[in-house]
N, C-alpha and C positions, 0 to 999 in steps of 0.2 A: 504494500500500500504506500503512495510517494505520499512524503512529508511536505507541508509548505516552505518553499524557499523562501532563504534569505532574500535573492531578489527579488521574489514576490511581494515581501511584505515591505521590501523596501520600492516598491511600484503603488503600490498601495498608500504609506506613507506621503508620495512627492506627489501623489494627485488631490492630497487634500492640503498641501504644502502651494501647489497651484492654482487650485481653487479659493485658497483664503478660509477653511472651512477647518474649524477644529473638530479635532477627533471627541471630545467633549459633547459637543451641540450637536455633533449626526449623530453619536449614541443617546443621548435625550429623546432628539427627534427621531427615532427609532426604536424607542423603549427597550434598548440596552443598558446595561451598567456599566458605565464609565470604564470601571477596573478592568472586565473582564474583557473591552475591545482594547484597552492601552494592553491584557498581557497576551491579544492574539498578535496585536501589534507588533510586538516585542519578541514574538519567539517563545515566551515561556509556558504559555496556552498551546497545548500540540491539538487545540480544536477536533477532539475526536468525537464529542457528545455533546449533548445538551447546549444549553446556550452559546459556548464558545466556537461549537461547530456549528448553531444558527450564525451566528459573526461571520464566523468565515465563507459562508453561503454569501450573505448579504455584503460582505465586500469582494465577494467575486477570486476568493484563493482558494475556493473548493467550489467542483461544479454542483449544480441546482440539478435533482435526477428527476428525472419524468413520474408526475404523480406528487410529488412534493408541494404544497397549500406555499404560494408567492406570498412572503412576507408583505403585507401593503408599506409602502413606503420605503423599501429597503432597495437595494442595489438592480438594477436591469442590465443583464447583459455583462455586469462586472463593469460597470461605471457609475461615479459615486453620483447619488440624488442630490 
C-alpha cells in the first residue's frame, strides 16, 4: 500500500501557501480539526482511518474510491476549495 509522499504533502502545502489560504480556516470550513490536518500535513498522521484519512481524501493525497459519500465542501478533483 504506497505511503503519502513527502512531495505530496509538500504540493499540498504550497497551494495553500499560493492561495493565501490557511490550513487553519479550510479545516474550520470543512469541519476538521485543526491538529489532525497540521499532523497529515506534517507527515506524522500516516492517514490510514478515520478522520485523518477523511483529510487526506479531501486534500486530494489519497484517491476518493467509487461509492465513497463526497464530502460537501471539501477538495474536487484534488484542488483546494
Amino acid at each position: 500500500m504506497p505511503r503519502i509522499s513527502s512531495s505530496d504533502l509538500e504540493a499540498v502545502r504550497q497551494l495553500f501557501y499560493l492561495r493565501g489560504q490557511s490550513v487553519a480556516a479550510w479545516a474550520r470550513a470543512n469541519a476538521f480539526d485543526e491538529r489532525q490536518v497540521y499532523a497529515v500535513l506534517s507527515g506524522r498522521s500516516k492517514a490510514t482511518r478515520g478522520q485523518a484519512h477523511l483529510i487526506a481524501v479531501a486534500l486530494g493525497l489519497k484517491p476518493r474510491l467509487e461509492g465513497d459519500q463526497p464530502l460537501s465542501g471539501q477538495l474536487a478533483e484534488g484542488n483546494l476549495t
